[in-house]
C-alpha positions as CSV (number, residue, x, y, z in Angstrom):
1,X,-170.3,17.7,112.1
2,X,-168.2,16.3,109.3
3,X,-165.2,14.2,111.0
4,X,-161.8,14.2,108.7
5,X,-158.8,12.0,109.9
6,X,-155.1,14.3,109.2
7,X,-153.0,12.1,107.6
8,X,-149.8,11.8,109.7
9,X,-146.6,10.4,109.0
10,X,-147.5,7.9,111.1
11,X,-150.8,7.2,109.9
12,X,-149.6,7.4,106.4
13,X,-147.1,4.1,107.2
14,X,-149.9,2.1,108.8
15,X,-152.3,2.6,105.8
16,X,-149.3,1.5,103.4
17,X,-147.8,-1.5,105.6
18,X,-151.4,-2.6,105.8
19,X,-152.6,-2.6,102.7
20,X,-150.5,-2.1,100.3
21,X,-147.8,-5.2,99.6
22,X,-146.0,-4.7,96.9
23,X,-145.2,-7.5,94.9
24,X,-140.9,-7.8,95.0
25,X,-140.6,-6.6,91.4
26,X,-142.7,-3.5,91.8
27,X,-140.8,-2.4,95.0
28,X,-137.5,-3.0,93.4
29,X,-138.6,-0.5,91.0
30,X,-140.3,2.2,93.1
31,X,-137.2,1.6,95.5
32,X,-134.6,2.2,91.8
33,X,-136.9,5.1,90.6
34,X,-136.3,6.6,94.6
35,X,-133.0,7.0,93.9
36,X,-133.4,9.3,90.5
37,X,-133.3,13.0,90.6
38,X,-136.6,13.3,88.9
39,X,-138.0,11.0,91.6
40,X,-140.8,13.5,92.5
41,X,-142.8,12.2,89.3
42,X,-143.2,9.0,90.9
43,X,-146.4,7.9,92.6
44,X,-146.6,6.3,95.8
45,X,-147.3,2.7,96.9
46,X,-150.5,3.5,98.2
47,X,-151.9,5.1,94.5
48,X,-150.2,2.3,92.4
49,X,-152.2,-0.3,94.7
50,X,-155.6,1.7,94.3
51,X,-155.2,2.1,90.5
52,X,-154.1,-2.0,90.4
53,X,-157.8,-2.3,91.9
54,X,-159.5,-0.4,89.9
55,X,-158.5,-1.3,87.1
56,X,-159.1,-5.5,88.4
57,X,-162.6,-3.7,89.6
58,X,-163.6,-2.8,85.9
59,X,-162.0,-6.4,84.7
60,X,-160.0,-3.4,82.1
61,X,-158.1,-5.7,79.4
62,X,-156.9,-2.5,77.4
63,X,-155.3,0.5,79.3
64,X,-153.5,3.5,78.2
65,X,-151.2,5.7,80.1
66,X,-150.2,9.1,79.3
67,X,-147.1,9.8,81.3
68,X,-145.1,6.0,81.6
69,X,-141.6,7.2,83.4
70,X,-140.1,4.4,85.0
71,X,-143.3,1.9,84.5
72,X,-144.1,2.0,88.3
73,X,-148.0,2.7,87.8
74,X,-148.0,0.4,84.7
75,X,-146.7,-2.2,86.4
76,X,-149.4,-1.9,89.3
77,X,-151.7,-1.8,86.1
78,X,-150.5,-4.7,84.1
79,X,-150.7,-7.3,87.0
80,X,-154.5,-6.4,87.4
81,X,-155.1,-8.2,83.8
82,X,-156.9,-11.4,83.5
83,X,-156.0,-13.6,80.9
84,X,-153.3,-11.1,79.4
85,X,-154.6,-7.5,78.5
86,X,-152.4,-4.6,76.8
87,X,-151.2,-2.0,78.2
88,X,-150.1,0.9,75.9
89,X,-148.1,4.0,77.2
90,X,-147.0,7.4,75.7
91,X,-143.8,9.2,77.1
92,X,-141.5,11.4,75.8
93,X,-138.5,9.7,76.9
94,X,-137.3,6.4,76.2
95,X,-134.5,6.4,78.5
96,X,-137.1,6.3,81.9
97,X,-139.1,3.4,80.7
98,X,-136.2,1.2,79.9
99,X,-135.3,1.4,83.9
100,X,-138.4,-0.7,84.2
101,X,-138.3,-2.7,81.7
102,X,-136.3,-5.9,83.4
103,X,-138.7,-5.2,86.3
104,X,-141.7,-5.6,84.0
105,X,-140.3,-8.7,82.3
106,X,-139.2,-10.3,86.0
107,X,-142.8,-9.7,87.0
108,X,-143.9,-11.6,83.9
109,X,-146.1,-8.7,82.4
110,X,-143.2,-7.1,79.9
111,X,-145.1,-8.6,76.4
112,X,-148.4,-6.5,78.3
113,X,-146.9,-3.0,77.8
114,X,-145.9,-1.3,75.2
115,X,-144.5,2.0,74.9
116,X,-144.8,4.4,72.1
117,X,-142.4,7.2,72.4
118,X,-142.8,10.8,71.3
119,X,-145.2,13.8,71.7
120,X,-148.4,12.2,73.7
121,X,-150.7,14.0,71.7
122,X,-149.3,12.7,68.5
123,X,-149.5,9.2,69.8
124,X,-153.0,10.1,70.7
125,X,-154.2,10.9,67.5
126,X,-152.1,8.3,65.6
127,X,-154.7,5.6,67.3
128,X,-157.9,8.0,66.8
129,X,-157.2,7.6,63.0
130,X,-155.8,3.8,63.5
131,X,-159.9,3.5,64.7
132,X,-159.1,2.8,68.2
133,X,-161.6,5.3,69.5
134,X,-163.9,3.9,71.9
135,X,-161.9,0.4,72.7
136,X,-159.6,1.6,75.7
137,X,-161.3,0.4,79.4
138,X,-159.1,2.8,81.6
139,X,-156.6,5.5,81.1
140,X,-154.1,7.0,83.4
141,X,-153.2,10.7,83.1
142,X,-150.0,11.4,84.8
143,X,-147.7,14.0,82.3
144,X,-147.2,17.3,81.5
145,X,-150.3,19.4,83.1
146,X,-150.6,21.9,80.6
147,X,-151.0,20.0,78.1
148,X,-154.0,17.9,80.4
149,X,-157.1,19.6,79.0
150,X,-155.8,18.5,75.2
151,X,-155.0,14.9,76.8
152,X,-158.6,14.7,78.6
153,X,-160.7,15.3,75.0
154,X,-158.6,12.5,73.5
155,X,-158.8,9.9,76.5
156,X,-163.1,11.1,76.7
157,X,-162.4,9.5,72.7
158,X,-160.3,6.6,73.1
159,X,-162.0,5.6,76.5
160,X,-165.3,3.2,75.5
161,X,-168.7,4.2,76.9
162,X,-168.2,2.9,80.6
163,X,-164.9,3.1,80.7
164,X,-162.9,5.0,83.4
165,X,-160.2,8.3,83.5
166,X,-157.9,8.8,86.2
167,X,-156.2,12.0,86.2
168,X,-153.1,12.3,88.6
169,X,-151.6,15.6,90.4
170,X,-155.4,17.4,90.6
171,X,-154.4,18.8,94.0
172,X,-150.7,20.3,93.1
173,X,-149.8,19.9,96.4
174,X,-152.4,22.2,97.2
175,X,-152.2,25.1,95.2
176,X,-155.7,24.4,93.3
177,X,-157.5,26.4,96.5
178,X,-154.7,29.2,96.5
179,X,-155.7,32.2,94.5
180,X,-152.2,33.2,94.9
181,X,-150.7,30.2,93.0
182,X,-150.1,31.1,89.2
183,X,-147.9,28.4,87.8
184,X,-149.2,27.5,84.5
185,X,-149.5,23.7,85.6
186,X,-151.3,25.0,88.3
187,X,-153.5,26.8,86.2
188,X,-154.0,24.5,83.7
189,X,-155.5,21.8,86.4
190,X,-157.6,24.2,88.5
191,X,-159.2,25.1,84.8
192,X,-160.0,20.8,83.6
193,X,-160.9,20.6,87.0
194,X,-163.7,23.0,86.8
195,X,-164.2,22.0,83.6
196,X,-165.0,18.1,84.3
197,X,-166.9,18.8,86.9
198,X,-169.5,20.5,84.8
199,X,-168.9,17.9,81.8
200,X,-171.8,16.3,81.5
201,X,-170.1,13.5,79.2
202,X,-168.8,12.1,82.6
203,X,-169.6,11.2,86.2
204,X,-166.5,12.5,88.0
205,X,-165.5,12.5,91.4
206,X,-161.9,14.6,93.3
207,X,-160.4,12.4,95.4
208,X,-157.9,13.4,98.3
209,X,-155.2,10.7,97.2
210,X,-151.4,11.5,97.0
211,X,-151.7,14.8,95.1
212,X,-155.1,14.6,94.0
213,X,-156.4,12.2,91.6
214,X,-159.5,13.2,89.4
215,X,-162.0,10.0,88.5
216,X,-164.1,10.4,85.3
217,X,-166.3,7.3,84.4
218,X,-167.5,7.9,80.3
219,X,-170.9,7.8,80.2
220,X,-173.1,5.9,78.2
């Protein structure tokens, strides 16, 4: 019989006060980015540290995020460089990644990141035709979810042979396994979900953290 643990609220606080430790800079900012309406696009502690090792795991030196917002996640990612490494992150605002900017430069990664503002997708294919294709080691997914599947073909492009996908929100707070649920976000994940798990350009794997995050390694 297969044994699952609920996660608890109380539960939930011992897995974060034991592993997690934020570094001061990056719980300044997850603690300033609390206190914003649109807080709900933040991820937790518990994600940021898991994406920080994976990307130390894969020894990535060039990262891209789709969906920066306050720089939380790119943060997590930027201190898992060795000997520098680049981050570069698409967002349609500029006003939500300047809140972590002084964050990014107290923590000592700030000439790591940069942040190209404007439609993702143009970004996107601005560095397909710069000949960037195939020289990224991880991307992070975390934006608009309609616009996923379109972000997913260019990452499979950018991403090198190897090189790793995480795709955040693949659970929408449940609404993937209710046939009721219609949202067009909604819809749009429960469709690349299916889809990536019949892609045979990837080995990908659904994993039950926060809301869901989707791994993809490129295949060779």
């Amino acid at each position: 019989m297969l044994h699952r643990t609920e996660m608890t609220a109380a539960l939930y606080d011992y897995v974060v006060n034991a592993t997690v430790h934020e570094p001061d800079a990056v719980r300044r900012l997850r603690e300033c980015t609390e206190t914003m309406p649109e807080s709900e696009m933040l991820i937790p502690p518990e994600q940021g540290k898991f994406l920080h090792l994976l990307v130390h795991l894969i020894q990535a030196q060039k990262t891209l995020e789709i969906g920066v917002f306050t720089g939380y996640s790119a943060l997590w990612t930027a201190l898992a460089f060795r000997n520098g490494g680049r981050l570069v992150g698409c967002d349609i605002n500029e006003t939500w990644p300047a809140v972590g900017q002084p964050y990014w430069k107290e923590a000592g990664v700030a000439d790591r990141i940069e942040v190209r503002i404007g439609p993702a997708s143009e970004s996107l294919s601005a560095m397909l035709a710069d000949s960037q294709a195939e020289t990224f080691d991880f991307v992070f997914i975390d934006a608009d979810k309609v616009s996923y599947a379109d972000y997913y073909e260019k990452a499979l492009a950018l991403v090198r042979p190897g090189g790793l996908i995480a795709l955040d929100n693949c659970l929408r707070s449940g609404e993937v396994a209710d046939m009721s649920a219609t949202e067009a976000g909604t819809m749009a994940i429960k469709k690349l979900n299916t889809l990536i798990a019949a892609d045979d350009r990837v080995d990908a794997s659904l994993l039950p953290i926060a809301d869901g995050l989707m791994l993809a390694v490129r295949r060779r």
